[in-house]
N, CA, C and O of each residue as an XYZ file, in Angstrom:
716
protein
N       0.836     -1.187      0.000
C       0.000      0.000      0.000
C       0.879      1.247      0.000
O       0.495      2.228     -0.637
N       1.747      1.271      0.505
C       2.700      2.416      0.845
C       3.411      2.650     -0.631
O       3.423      3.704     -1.266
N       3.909      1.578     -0.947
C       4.507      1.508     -2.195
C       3.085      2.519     -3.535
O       2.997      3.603     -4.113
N       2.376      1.381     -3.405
C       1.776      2.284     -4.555
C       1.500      3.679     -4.252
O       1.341      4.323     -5.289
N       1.381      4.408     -3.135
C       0.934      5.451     -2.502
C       1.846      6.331     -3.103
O       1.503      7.244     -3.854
N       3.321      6.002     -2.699
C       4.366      6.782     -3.084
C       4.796      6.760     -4.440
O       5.238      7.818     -4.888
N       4.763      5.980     -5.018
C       5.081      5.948     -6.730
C       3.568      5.927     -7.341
O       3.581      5.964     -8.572
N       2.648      5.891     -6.930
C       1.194      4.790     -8.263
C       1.572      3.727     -8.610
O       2.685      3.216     -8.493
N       0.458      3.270     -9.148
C       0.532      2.469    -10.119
C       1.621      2.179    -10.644
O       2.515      1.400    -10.314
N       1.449      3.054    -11.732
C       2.236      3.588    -13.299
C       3.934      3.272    -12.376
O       4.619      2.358    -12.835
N       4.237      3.704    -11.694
C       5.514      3.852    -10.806
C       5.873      2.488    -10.255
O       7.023      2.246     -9.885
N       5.035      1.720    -10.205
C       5.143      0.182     -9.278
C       5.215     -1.209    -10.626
O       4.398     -1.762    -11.363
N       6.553     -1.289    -10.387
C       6.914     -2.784    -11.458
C       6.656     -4.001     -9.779
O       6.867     -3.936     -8.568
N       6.064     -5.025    -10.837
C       6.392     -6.294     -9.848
C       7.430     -6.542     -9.398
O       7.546     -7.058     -8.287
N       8.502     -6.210    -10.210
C      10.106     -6.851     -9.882
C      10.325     -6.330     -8.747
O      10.649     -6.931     -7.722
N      10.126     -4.988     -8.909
C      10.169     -3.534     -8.029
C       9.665     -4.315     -6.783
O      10.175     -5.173     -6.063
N       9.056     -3.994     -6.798
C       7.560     -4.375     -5.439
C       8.277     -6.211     -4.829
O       8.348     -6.396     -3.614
N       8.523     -6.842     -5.368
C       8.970     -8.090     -5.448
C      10.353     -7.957     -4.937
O      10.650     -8.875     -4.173
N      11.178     -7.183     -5.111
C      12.370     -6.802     -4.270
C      12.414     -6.279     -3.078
O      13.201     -6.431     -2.144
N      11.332     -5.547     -3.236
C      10.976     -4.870     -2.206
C      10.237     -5.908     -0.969
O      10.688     -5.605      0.136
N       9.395     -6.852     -0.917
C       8.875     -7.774     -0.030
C       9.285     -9.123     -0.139
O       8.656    -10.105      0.257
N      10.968     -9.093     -1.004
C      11.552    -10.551     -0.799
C      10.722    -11.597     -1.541
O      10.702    -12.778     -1.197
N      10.122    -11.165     -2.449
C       9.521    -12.233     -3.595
C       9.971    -12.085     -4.737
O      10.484    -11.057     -5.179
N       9.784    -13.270     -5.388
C      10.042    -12.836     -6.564
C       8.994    -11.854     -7.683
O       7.876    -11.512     -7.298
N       9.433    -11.525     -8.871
C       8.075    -11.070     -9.579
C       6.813    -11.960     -9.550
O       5.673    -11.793     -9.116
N       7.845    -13.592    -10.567
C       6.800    -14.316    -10.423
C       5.731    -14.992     -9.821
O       4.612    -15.381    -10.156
N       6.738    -15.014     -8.401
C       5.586    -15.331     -7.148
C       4.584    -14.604     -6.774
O       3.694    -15.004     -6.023
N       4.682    -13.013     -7.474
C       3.477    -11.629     -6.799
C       2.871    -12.067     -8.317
O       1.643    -12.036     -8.234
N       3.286    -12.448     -9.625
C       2.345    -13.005    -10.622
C       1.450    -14.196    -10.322
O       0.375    -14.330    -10.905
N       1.700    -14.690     -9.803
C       1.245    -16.246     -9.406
C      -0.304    -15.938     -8.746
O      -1.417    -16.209     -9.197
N       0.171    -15.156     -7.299
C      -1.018    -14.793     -6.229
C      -1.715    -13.867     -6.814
O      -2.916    -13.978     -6.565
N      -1.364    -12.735     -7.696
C      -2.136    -11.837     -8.425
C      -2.671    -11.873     -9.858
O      -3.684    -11.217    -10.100
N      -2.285    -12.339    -10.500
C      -2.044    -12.360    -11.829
C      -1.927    -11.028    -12.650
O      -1.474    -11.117    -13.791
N      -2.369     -9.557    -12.070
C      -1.953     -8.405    -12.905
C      -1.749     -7.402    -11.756
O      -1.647     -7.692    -10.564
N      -1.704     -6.137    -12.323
C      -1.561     -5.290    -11.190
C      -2.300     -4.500    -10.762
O      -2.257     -3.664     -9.859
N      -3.150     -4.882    -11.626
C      -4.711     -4.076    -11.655
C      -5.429     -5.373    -10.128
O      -5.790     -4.836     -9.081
N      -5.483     -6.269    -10.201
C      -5.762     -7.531     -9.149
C      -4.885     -7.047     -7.792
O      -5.434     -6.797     -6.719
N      -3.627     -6.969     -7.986
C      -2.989     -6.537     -7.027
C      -3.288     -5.065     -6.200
O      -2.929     -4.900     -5.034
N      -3.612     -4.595     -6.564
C      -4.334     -3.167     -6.767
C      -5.670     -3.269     -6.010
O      -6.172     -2.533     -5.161
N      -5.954     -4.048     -6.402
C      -7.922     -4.002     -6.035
C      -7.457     -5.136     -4.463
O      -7.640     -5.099     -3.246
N      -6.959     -5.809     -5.212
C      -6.610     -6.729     -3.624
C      -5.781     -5.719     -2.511
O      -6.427     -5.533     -1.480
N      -5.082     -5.364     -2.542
C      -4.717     -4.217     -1.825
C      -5.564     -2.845     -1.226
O      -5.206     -2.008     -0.396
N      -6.599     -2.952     -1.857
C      -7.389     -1.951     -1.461
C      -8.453     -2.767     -0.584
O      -8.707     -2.330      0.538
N      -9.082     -3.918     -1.033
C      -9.576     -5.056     -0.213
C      -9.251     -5.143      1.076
O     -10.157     -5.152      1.910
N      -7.802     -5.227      1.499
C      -6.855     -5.501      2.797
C      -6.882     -4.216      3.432
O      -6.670     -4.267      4.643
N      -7.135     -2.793      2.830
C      -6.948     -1.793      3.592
C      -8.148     -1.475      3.791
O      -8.264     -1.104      4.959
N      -9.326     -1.423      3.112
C     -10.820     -1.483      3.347
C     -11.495     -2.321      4.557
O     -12.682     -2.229      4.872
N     -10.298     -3.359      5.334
C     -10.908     -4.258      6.063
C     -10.759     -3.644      7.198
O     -11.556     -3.807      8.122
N      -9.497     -2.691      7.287
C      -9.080     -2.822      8.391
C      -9.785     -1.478      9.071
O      -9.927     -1.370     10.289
N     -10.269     -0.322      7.975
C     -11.134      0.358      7.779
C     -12.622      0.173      7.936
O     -13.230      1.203      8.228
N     -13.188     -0.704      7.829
C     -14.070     -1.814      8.257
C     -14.323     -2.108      9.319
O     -15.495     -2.290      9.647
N     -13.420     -2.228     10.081
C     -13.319     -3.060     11.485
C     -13.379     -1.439     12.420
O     -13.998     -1.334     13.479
N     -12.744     -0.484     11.882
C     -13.038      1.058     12.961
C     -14.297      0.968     12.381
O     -14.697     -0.111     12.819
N     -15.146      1.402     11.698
C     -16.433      1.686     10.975
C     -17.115      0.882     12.001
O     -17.808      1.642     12.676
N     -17.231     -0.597     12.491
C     -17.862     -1.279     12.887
C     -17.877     -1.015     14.693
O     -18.865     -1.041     15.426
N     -16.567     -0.785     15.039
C     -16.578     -0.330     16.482
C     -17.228      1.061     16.301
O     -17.888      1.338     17.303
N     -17.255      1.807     15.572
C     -17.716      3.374     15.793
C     -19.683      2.666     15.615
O     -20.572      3.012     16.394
N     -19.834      1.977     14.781
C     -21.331      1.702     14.882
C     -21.959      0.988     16.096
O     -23.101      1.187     16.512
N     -21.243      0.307     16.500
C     -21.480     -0.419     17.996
C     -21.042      0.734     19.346
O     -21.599      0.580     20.433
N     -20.494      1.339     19.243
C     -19.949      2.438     20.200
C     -21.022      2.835     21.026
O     -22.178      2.532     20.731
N     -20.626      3.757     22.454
C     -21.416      4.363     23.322
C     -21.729      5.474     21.874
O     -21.446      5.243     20.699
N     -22.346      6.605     22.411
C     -22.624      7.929     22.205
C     -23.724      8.060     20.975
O     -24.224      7.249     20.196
N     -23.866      9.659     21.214
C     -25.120      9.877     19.774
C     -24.671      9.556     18.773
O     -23.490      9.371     18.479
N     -26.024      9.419     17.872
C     -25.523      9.604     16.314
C     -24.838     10.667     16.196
O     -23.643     10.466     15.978
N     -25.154     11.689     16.258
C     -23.997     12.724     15.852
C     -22.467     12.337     15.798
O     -21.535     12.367     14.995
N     -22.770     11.890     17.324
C     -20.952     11.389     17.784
C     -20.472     11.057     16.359
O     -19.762     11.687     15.574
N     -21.416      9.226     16.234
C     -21.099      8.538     15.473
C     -20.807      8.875     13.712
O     -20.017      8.531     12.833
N     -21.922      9.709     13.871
C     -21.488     10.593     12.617
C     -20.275     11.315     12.033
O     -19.803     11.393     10.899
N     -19.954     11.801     13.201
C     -18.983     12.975     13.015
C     -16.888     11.789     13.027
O     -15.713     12.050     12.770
N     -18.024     10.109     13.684
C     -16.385      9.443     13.555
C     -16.541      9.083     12.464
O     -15.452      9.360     11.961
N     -17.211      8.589     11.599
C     -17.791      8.344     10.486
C     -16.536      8.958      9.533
O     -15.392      8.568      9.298
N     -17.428     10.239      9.064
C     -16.239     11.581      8.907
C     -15.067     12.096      8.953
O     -14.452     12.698      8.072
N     -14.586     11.682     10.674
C     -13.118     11.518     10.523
C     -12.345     10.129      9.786
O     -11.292     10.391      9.206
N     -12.776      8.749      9.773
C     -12.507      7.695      9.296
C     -12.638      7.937      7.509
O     -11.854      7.386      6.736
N     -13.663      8.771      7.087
C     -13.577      8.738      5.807
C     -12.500      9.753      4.913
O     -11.960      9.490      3.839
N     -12.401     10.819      5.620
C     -11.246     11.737      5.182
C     -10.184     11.205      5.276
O     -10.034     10.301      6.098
N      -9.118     11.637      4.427
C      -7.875     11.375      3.715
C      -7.631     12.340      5.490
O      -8.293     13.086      6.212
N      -6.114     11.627      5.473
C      -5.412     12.324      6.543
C      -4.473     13.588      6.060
O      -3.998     14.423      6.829
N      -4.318     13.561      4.765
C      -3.797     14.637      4.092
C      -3.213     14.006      2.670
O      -3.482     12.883      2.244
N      -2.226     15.133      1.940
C      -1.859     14.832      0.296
C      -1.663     13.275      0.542
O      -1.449     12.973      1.716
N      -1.693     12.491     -0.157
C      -0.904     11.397     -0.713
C      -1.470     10.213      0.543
O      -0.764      9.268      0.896
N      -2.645     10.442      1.022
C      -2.753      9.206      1.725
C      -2.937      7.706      1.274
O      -4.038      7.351      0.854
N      -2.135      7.029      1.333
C      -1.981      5.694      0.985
C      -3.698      5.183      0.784
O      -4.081      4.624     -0.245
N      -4.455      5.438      1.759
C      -5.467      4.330      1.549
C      -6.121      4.966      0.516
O      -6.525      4.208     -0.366
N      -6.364      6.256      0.360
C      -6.702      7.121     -0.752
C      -6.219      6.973     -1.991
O      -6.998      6.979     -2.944
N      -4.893      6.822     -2.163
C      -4.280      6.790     -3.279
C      -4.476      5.617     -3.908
O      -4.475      5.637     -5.138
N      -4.666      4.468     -3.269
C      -5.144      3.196     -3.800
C      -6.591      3.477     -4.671
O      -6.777      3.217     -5.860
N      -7.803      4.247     -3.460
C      -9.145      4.640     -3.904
C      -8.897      5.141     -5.294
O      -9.225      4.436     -6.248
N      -8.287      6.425     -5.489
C      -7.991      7.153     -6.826
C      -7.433      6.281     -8.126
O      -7.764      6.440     -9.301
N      -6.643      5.469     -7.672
C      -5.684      4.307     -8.566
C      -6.863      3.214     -9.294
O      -6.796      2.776    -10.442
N      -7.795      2.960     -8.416
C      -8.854      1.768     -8.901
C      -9.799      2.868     -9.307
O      -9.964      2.873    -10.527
N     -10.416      3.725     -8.719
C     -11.363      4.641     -9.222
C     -10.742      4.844    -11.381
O     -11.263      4.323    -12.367
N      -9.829      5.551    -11.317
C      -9.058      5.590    -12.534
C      -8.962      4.621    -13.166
O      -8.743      4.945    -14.334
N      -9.014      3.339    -13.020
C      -9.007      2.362    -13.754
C     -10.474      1.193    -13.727
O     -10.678      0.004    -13.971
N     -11.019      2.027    -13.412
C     -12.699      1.363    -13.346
C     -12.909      1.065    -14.755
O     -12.778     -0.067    -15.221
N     -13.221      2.047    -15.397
C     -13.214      2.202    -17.036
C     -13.345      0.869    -17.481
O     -14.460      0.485    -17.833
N     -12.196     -0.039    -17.528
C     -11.985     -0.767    -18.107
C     -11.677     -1.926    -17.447
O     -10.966     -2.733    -18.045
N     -12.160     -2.251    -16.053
C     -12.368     -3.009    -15.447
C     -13.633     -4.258    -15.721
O     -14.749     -3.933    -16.128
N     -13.371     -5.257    -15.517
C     -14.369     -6.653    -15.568
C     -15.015     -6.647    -14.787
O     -14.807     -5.791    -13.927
N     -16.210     -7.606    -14.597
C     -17.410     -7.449    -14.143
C     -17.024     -7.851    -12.346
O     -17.692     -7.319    -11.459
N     -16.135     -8.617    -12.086
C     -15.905     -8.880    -10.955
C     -15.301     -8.473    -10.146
O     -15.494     -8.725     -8.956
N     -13.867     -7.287    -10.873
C     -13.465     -6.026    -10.348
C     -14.524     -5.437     -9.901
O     -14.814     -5.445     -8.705
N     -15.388     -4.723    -11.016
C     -16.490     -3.865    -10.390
C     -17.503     -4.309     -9.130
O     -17.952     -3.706     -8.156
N     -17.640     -5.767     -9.685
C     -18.740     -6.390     -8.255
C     -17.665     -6.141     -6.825
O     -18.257     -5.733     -5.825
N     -16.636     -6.292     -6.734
C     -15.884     -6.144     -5.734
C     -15.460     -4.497     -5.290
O     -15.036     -4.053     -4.223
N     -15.701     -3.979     -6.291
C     -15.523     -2.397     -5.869
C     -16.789     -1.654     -5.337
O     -16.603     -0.772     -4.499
N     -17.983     -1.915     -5.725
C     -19.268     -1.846     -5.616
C     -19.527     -2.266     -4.145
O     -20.116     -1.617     -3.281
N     -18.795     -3.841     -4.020
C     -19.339     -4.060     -2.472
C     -18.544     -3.498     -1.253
O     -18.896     -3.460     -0.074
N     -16.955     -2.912     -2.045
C     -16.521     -1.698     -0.709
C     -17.479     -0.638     -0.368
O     -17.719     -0.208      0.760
N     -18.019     -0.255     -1.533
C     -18.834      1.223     -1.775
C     -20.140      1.209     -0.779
O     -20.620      1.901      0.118
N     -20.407      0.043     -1.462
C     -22.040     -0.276     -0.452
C     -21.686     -0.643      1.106
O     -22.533     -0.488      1.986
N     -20.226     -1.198      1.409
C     -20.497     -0.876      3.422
C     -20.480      0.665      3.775
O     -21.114      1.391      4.541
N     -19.538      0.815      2.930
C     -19.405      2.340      3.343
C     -20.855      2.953      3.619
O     -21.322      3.372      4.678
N     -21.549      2.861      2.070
C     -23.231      3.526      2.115
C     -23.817      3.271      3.518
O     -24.210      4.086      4.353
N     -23.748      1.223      3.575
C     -24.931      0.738      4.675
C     -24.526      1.695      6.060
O     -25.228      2.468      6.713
N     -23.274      1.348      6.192
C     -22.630      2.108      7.809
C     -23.422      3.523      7.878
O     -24.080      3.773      8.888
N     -23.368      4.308      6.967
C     -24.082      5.930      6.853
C     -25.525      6.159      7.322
O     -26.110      6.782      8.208
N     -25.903      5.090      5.967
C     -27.395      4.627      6.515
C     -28.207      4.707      8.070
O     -29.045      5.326      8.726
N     -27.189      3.499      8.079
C     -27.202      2.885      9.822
C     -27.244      4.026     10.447
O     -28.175      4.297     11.205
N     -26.184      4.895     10.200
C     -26.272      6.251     11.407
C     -26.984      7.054     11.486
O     -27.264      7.574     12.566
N     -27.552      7.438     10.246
C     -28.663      8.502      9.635
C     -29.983      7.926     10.117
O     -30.721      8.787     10.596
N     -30.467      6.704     10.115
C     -31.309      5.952     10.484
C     -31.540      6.217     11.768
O     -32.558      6.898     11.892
N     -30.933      5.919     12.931
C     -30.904      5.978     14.335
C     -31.137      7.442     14.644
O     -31.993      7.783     15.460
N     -30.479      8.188     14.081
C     -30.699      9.630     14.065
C     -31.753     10.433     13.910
O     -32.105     11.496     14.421
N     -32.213      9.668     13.052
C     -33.969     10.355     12.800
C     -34.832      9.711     13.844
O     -35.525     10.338     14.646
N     -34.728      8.317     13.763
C     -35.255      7.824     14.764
C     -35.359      8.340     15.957
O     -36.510      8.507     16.359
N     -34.242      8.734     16.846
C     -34.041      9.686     18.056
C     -34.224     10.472     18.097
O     -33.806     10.993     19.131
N     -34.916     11.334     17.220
C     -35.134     12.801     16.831
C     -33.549     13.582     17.192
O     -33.503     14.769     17.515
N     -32.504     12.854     17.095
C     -31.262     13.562     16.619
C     -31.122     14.491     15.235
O     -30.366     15.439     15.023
N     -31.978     13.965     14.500
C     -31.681     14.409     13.594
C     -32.494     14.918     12.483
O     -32.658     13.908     11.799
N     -33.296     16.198     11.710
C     -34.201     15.983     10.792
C     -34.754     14.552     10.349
O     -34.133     13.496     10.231
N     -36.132     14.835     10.137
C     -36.568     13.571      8.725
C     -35.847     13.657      7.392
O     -36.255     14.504      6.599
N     -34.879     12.926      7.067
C     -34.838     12.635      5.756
C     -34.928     11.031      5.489
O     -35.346     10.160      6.252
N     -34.550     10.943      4.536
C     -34.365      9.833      3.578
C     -33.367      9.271      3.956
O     -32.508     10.148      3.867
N     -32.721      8.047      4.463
C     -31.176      8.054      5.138
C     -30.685      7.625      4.052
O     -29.622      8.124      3.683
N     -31.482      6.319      3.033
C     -30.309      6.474      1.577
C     -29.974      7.419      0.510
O     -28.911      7.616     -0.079
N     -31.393      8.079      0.375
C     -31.024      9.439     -0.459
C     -30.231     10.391     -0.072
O     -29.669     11.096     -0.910
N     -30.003     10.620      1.620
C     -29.156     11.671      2.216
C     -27.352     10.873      2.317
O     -26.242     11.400      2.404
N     -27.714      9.682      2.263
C     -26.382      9.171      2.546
C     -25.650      8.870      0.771
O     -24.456      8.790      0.482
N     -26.761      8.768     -0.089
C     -26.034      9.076     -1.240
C     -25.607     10.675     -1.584
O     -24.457     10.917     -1.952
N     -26.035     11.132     -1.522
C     -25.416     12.965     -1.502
C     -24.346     12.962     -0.410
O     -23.297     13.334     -0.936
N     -24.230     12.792      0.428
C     -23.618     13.099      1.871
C     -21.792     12.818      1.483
O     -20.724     13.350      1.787
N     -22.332     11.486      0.517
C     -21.068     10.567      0.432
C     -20.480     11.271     -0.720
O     -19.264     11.456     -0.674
N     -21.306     11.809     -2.018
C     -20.630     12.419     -2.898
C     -20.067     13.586     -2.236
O     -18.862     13.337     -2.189
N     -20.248     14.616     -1.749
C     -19.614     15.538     -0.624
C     -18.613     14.949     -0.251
O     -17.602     15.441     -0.755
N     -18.398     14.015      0.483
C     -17.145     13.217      1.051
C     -16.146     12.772     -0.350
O     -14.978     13.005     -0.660
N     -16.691     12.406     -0.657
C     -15.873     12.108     -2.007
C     -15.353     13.069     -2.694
O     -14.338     13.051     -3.389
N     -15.978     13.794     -2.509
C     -15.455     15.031     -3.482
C     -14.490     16.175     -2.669
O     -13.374     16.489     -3.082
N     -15.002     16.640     -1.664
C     -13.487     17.147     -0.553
C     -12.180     15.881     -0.232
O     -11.036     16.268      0.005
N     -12.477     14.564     -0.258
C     -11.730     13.762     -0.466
C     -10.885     13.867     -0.934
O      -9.810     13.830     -0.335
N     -10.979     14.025     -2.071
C     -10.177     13.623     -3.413
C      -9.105     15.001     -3.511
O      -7.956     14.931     -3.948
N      -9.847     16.413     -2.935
C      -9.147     17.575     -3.207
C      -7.870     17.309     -1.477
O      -6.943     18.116     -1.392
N      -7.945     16.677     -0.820
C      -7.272     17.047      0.490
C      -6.301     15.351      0.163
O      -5.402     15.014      0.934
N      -6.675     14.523     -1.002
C      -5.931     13.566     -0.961
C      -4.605     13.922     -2.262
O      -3.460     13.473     -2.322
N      -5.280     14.834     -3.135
C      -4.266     15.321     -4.257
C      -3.362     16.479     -3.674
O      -2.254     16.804     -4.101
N      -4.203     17.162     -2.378
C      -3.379     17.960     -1.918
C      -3.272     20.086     -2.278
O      -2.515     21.026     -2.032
N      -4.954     19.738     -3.172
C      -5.481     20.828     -3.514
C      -5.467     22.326     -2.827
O      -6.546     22.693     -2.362
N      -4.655     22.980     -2.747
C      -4.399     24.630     -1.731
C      -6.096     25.022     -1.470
O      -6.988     25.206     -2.299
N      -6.124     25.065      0.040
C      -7.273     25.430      0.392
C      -8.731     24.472      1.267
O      -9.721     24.804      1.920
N      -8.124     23.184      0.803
C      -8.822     21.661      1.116
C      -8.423     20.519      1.725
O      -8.615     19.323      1.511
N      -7.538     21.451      2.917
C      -6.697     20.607      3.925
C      -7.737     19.915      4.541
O      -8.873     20.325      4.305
N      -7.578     18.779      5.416
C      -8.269     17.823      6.012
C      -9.288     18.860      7.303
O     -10.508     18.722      7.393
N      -8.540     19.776      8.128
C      -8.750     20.959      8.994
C     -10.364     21.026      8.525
O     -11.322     20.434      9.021
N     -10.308     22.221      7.072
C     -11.060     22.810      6.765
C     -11.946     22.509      6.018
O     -12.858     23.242      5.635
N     -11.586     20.426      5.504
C     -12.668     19.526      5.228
C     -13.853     19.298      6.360
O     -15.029     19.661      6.399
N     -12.912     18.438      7.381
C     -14.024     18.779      8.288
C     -14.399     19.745      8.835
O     -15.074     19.498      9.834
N     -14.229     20.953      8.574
C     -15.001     22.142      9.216
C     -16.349     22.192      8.450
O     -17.485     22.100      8.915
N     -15.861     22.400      6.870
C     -17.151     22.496      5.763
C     -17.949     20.779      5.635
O     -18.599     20.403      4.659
N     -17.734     20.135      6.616
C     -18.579     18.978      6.905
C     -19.732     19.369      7.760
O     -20.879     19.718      7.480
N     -19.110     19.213      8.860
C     -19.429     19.495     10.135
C     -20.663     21.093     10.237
O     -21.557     21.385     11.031
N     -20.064     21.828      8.929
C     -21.195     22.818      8.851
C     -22.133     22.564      8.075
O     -23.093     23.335      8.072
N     -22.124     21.622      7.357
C     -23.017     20.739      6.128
C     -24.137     20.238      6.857
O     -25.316     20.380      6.533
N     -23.528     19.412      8.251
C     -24.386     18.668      8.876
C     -24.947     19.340      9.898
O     -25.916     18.704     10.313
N     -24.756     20.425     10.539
C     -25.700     21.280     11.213
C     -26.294     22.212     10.412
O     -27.124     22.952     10.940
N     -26.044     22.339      9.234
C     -27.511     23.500      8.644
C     -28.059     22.040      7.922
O     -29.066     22.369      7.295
N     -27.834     20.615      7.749
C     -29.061     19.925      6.923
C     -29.535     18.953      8.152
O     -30.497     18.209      7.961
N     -29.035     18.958      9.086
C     -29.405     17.617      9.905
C     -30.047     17.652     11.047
O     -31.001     16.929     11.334
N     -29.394     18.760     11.967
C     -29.529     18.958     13.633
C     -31.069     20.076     12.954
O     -31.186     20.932     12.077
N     -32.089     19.361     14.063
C     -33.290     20.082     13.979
C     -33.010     21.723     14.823
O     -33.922     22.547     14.886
């Protein structure tokens, strides 16, 4: 993960990468077969572990809000060039021309992410934490927002530091959410 983070893709030979973790090429050919596989599998392994905070923050004491607002911090890039990001951008970019089982596997990172949102938005209304909305229609917008300051605080965009991501979150969600 680090590796592709710091070079890409485009920057990462097997041999490379294979020198680098004491394998050979052919042995990272063998378990992967391309680097596009290696790639998506790598994002798989960092999605889990991402997964597993997502899942303690949903089981956790405190309000939805709380939970919301860890939500938020777990989904933002920690700044330019974050590895788990840079993987996101690397497969995002090569969707295009991806097979049906790449995509089924990229689709089902996408959709915990959604359900987890859901889940929180859900409880939230429920508790009167939070306006009536729609929790999948709000959690599909919510997420393009995230995605989209994402991407500017993961390329490293002047102005769209992680800081002042979550600030313009955090003000998103008290003028659409908190009654």
């Amino acid at each position: 993960m680090d590796t592709i983070a710091e070079r890409g893709l485009d920057g990462l030979t097997m041999a490379g990468l294979g020198r680098q973790v004491g394998m050979s090429s052919g042995h990272l050919l063998y378990y992967f077969r391309t680097k596009d596989e290696l790639l998506l599998r790598t994002l798989e392994w960092s999605e889990g572990r991402l997964g597993a905070r997502r899942s303690a923050l949903l089981s956790g004491p405190g309000s939805a809000r709380e939970r919301l607002d860890g939500y938020v911090d777990v989904y933002v890039p920690e700044g330019p060039r974050d590895p788990h990001w840079t993987l996101w951008l690397e497969v995002w970019n090569r969707s295009q021309n991806a097979d049906d089982d790449a995509r089924a596997r990229q689709a089902a990172i996408e959709g915990a992410w959604h359900r987890d949102l859901v889940a929180i938005l859900a409880e939230g209304v429920s508790r009167g934490e939070f306006r009536t909305v729609d929790p999948d229609r709000f959690a599909t917008r919510m997420r393009a927002l995230l995605d989209g300051f994402s991407v500017h605080v993961a390329v490293g965009i002047p102005g769209t530091g992680r800081g002042q991501v979550l600030d313009h979150v955090g003000e998103f969600i008290a003028q659409t959410l908190i009654p």
